[in-house]
C-alpha positions as CSV (number, residue, x, y, z in Angstrom):
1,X,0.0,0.0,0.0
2,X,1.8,3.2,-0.9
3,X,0.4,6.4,-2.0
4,X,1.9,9.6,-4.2
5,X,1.3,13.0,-2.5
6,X,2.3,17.0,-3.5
7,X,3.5,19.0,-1.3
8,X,6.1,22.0,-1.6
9,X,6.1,21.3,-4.8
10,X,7.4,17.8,-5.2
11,X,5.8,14.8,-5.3
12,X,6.8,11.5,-2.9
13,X,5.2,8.1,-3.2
14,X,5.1,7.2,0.7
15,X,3.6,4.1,2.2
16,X,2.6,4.3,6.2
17,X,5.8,4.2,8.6
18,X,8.0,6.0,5.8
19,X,9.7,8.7,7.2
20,X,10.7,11.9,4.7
21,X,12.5,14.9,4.8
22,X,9.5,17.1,2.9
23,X,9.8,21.2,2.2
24,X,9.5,23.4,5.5
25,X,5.9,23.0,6.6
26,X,4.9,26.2,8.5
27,X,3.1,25.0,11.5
28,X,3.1,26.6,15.4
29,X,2.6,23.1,16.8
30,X,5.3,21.7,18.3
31,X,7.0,18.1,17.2
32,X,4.5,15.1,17.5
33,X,2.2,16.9,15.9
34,X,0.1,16.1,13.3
35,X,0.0,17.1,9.7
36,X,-2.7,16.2,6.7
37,X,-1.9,15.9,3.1
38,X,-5.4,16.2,1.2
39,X,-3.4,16.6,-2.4
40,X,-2.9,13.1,-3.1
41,X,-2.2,12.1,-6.9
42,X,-2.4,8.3,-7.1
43,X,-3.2,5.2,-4.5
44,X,-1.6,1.7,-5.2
45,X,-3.4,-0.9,-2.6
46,X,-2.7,-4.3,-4.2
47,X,0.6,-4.9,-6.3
48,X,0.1,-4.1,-9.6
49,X,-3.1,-1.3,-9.4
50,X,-2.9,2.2,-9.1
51,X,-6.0,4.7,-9.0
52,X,-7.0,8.3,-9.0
53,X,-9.0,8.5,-5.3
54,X,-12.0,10.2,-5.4
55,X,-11.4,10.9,-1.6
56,X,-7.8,10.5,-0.1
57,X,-6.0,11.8,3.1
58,X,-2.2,11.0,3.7
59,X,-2.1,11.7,7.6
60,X,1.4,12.4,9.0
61,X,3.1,13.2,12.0
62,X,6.0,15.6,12.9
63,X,9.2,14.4,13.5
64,X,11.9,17.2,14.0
65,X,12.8,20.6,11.6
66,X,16.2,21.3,10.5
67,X,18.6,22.1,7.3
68,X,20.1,20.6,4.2
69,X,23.6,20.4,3.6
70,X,25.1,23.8,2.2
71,X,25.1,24.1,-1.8
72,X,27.7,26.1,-3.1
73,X,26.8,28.1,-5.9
74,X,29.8,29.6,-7.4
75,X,30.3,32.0,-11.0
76,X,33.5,32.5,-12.9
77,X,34.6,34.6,-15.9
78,X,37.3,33.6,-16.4
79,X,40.0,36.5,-17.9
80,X,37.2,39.1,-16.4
81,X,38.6,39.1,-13.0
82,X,35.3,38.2,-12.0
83,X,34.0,35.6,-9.2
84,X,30.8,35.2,-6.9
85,X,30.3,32.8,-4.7
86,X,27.0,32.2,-2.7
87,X,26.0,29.7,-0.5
88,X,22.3,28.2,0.6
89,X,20.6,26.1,3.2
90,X,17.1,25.0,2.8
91,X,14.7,24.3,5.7
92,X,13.0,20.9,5.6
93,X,10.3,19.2,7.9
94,X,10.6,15.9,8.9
95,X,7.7,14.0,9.2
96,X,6.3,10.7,9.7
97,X,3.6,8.5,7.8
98,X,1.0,7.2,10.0
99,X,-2.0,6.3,7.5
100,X,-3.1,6.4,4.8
101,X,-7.6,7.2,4.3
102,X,-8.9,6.2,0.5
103,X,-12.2,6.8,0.2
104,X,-13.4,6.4,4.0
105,X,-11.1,3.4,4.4
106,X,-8.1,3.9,6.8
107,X,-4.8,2.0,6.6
108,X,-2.1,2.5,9.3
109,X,1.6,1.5,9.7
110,X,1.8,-2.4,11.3
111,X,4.7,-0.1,14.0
């Protein structure tokens, strides 16, 4: 059972007890809480099948915030005497899949 959610976006196929780095979700609840993705694209319950939902919640819970690794971003001219060099961090939420809802029809992790 796995399903394929937007969000920030990107899209991620996550099955329940997956645990993702997404884009920084902007919430005032502190860790352990929960988060609900309504935008999902595609469910897959049996091996093999994959359907547009009519109805389908991807609920999540929060694991921890932090930042990416730093990406240099460097220019050159060379024989211009010209150089610029910038660096940049970017904010992710970490979050865990607890269930996934199609249609009415709840399935959890087996944690």
């Amino acid at each position: 059972m796995y399903a394929v959610i937007r969000t920030g976006g990107k899209q991620y196929r996550v099955a329940p007890g997956d645990v993702l780095k997404i884009e920084k979700v902007e919430t005032t609840e502190p860790e352990g809480s929960t988060v609900v993705f309504s935008d999902v694209l595609a469910v897959s319950g049996e091996p093999g099948t994959i359907t547009k939902p009519a109805a389908a919640t991807v609920t999540a819970e929060i694991v921890g915030d932090g930042r990416h690794a730093k990406i240099l971003v460097f220019h050159l001219k060379r024989k211009k005497q010209y150089k610029k060099m910038q660096g940049h961090r970017q904010a992710f939420t970490e979050v865990r899949i607890k269930s996934i809802e199609v249609d009415g029809v709840p399935l959890s992790a087996a944690v």
